[in-house]
C-alpha positions in Angstrom: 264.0 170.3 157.1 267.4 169.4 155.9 270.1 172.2 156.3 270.9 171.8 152.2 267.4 173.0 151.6 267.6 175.7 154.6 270.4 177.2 152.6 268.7 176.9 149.0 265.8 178.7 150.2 267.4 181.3 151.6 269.3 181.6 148.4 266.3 181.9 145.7 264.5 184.1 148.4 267.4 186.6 147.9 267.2 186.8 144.1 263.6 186.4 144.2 263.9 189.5 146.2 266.2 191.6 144.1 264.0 190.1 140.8 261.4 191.3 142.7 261.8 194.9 143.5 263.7 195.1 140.4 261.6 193.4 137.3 258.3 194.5 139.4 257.5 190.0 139.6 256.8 188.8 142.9 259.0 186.2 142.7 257.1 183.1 141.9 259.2 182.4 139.1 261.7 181.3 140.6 260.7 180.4 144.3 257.6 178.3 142.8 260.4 175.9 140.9 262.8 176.2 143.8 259.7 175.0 146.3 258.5 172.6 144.0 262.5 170.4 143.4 262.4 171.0 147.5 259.2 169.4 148.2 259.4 166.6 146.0 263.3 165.5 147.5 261.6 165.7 150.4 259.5 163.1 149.2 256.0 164.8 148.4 254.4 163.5 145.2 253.8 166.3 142.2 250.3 167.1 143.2 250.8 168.2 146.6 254.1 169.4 145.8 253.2 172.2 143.3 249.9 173.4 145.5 252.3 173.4 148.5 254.6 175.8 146.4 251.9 177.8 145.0 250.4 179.1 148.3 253.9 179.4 150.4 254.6 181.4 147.1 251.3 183.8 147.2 252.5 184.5 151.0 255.8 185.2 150.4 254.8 187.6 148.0 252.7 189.7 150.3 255.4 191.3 152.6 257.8 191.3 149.8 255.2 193.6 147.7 255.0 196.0 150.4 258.6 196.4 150.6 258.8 196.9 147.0 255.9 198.9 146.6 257.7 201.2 149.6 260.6 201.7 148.2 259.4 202.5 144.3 256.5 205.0 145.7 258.9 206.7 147.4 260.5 207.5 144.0 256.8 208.4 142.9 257.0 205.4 140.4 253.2 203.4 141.7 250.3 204.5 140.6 248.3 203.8 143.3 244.8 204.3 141.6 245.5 202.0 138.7 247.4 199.3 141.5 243.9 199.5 144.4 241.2 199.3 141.5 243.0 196.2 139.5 244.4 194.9 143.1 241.1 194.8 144.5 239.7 192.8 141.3 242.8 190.4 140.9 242.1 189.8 145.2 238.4 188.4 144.4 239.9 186.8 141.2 242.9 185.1 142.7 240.7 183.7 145.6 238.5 182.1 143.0 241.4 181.0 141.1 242.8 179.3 144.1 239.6 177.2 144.6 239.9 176.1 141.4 244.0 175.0 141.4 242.9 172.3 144.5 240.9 170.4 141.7 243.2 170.4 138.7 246.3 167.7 138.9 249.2 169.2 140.2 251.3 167.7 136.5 248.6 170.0 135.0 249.5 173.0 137.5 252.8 172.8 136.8 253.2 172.4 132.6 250.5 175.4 133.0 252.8 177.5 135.2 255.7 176.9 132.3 253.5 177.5 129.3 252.3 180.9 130.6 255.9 181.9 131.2 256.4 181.1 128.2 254.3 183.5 126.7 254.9 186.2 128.8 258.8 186.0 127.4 257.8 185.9 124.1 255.3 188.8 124.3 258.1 191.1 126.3 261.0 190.1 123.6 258.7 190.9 120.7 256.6 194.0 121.8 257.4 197.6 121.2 257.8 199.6 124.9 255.7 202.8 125.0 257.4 206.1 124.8 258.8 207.5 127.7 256.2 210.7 127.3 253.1 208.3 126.7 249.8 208.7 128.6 248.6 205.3 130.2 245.4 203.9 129.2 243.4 205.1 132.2 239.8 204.0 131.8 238.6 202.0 134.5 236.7 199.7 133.4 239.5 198.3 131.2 241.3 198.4 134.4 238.8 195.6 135.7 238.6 193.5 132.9 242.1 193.2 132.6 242.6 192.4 135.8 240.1 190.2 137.2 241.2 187.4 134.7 244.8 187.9 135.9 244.0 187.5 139.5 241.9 184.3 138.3 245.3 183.0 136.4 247.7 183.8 139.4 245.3 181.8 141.8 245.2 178.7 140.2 248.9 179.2 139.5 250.4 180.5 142.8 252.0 183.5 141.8 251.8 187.6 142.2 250.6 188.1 138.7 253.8 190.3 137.8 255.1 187.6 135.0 251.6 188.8 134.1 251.0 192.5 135.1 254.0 194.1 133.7 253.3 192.9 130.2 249.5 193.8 130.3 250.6 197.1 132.2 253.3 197.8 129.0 251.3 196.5 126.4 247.9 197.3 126.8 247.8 199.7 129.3 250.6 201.6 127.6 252.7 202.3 131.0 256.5 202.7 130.8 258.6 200.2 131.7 259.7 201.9 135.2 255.9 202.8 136.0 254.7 199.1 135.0 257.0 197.5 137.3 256.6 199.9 140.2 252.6 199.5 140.1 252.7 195.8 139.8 254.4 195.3 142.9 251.4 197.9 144.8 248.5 195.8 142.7 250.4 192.3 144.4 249.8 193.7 147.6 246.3 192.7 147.7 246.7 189.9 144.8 248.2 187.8 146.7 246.7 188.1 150.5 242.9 186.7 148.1 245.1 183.8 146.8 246.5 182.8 150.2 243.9 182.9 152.6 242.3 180.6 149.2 245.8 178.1 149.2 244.8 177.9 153.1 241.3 177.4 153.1 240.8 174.6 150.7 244.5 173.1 152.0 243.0 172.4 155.5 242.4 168.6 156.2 244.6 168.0 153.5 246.2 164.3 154.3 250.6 164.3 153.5 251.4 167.9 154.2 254.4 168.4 155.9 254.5 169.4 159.8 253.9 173.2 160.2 251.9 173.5 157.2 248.7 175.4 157.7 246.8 174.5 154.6 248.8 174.9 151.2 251.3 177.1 152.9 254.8 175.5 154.4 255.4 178.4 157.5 259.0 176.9 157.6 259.7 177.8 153.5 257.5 181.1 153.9 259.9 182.1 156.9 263.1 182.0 155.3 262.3 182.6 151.4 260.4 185.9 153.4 263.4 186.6 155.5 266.0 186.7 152.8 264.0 188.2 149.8 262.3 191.3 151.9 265.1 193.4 152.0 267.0 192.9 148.7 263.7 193.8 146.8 265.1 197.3 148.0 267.8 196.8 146.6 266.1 195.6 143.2 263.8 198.8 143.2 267.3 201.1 143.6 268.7 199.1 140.8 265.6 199.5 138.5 265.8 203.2 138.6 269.4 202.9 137.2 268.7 201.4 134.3 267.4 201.6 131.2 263.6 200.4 130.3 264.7 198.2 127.4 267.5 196.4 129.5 264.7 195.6 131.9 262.5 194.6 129.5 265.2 191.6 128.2 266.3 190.5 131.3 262.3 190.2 132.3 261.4 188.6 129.7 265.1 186.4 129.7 264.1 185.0 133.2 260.7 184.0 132.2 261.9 182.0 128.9 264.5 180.1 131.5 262.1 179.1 134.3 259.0 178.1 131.2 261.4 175.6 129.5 262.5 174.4 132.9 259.2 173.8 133.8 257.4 172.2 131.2 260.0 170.2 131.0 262.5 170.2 128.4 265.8 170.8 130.4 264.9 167.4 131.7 263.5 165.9 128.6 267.1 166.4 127.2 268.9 165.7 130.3 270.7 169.2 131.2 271.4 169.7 134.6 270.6 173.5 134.5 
């Protein structure tokens, strides 16, 4: 690996990691784009490209979760009973969702990816945050079927689920901002160990990976976007605490309106560098 694309993974894994621990996201929305421009300079083609992204992406995730999770528990912020329960469901949904992605074209993957975070921006700008003093929706079986569908979704798409969580958690679950992004990161935990074991699984045998690759997962990308983002997602969590719910709710749903137009296309479309 070149050392131009040593240094700009170890760059996006440090903001993935402050995104992280701050917005409650595991990252994939910007490490999966970052991956994806690596891979294919590299020389990959788009379908093993995105796939290769997706799983390094769902690995990376899992110690950077943990970290997260850590650091906002210890504030009290994760509830833990809402994050196992829908955790456990999105773990059997994301391996599913994983065995799906390996037969859908990666072109597909990747306009999907952008179209969902699309969505999720819109939905954050334009819906009302809970009060601060309001009781979350705490029925368990809406739990489930919330969450097995998103752990479905953020297999086939290699991410946490958090561009997906934290809206559900605020809109329909009725958490505040602070709780929502706290008990994403404990539900990612086991989110994304289903939909990487699935990325390596059905990458194995896979002709034109790169050396080192074990299944859909590059251990070279996962060791330095893992090394850089696992300790400023502390610092994100510290950060989170300090501010205000509706300044985390724009920047979250800022981020995710940037990365969607990038990928599905239109920065290129219209020829901006950005």
């Amino acid at each position: 690996m070149e050392i131009a694309y040593i240094f700009i993974l170890l760059g996006a894994g440090v903001v993935a990691g402050f995104g992280a621990g701050l917005l409650g996201i595991g990252g994939g929305f910007l490490i999966t784009p970052v991956q994806y421009a690596v891979y294919t300079s590299m020389g990959l083609n788009t379908d093993l490209a995105i796939k290769l992204a997706f799983g390094t992406t769902l690995l990376v995730i899992l110690p950077t979760a943990i970290s997260g999770a850590w650091s906002h528990s210890r504030k009290g912020a994760v509830w833990w009973r809402a994050a196992i329960v829908m955790g456990c469901c999105s773990l059997v949904g994301s391996f599913i969702g994983a065995g799906l992605a390996v037969h859908i074209p990666g072109s597909v993957l990747k306009i999907a990816f952008g179209v969902l975070q699309l969505g999720a921006s819109v939905r954050m700008f334009t819906g009302a945050l809970p009060a601060a003093d309001e009781t979350p929706r705490s029925n368990l079986w809406l739990w489930v079927a919330c969450a097995f569908p998103i752990g479905i979704i953020t297999g086939i798409l290699g991410i946490g689920g958090g561009v997906i969580v934290v809206p559900v958690l605020v809109m329909a679950l009725r958490f505040n901002m602070h709780a929502a992004v706290a008990t994403s990161l404990g539900m990612m935990i086991l989110t994304s160990i289903g939909g990487g074991i699935g990325y390596i699984i059905y990458g194995l045998g896979v002709s034109g990976l790169p050396a080192w690759s074990v299944g859909y997962i590059s251990l070279p990308a996962w060791g330095l976007l893992t090394v850089s983002s696992i300790f400023m997602v502390r610092v994100g969590a510290i950060v989170a605490h300090k501010m205000k719910a509706n300044i985390l709710k724009y920047i979250f749903a800022a981020l995710l309106l940037y990365m969607g137009l990038r990928m599905v296309g239109l920065f290129e479309w219209l020829g901006w560098p950005i």
